[in-house]
C-alpha positions as CSV (number, residue, x, y, z in Angstrom):
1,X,107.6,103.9,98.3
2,X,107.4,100.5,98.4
3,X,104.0,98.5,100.6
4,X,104.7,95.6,102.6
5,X,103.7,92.3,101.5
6,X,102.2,89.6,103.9
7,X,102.3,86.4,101.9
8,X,99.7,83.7,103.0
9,X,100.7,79.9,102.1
10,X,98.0,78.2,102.7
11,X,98.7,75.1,100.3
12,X,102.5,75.6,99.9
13,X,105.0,76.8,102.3
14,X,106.9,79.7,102.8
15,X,110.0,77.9,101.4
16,X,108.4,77.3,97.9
17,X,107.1,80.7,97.7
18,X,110.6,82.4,98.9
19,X,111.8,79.8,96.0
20,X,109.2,80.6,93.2
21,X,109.8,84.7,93.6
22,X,113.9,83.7,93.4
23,X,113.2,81.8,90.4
24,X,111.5,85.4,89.2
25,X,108.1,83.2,88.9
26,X,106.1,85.5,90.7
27,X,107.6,88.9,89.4
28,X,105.1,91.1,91.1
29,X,106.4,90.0,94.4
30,X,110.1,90.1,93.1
31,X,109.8,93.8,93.4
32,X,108.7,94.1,96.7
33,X,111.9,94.7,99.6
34,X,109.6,93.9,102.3
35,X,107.7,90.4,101.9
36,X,107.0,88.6,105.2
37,X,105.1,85.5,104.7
38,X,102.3,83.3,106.7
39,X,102.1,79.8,106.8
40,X,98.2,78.6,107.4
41,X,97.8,74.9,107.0
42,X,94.3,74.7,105.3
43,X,94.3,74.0,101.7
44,X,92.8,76.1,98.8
45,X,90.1,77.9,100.9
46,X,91.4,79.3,104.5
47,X,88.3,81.5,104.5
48,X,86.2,78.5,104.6
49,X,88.3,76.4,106.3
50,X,89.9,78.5,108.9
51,X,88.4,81.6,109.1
52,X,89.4,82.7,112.2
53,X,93.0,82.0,112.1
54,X,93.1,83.8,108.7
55,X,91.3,86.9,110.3
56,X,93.9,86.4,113.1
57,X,96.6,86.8,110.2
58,X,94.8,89.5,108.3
59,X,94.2,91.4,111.3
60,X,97.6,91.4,112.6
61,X,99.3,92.1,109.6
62,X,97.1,95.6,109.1
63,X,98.0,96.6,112.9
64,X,101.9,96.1,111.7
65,X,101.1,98.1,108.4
């Protein structure tokens, strides 16, 4: 069985990280069918920087789980 994966970019986008798991960079996530990713604008700390919106995130994406 394979888990969903919910990707959160919060210092790169969704584009370079659809682009780094193509290049087979990130081979953990290569091997996932179901990878569904987040963009948070907030640099290399969203828990300290936008805690909320990354609980938002978080909390949505274990509802959809």
């Amino acid at each position: 069985m394979t888990s969903r994966v919910v990707l959160v970019c919060p210092e790169f986008t969704p584009v370079q990280a659809r682009e780094w798991i193509e290049r087979g960079q990130v081979p953990e996530l290569a091997k996932s069918k179901d990878v569904s990713f987040v963009d948070i604008d907030s640099g290399h700390w969203p828990m300290i920087s936008v805690p909320a919106e990354l609980a938002r995130v978080l909390a949505l994406a274990a509802e959809e789980s």
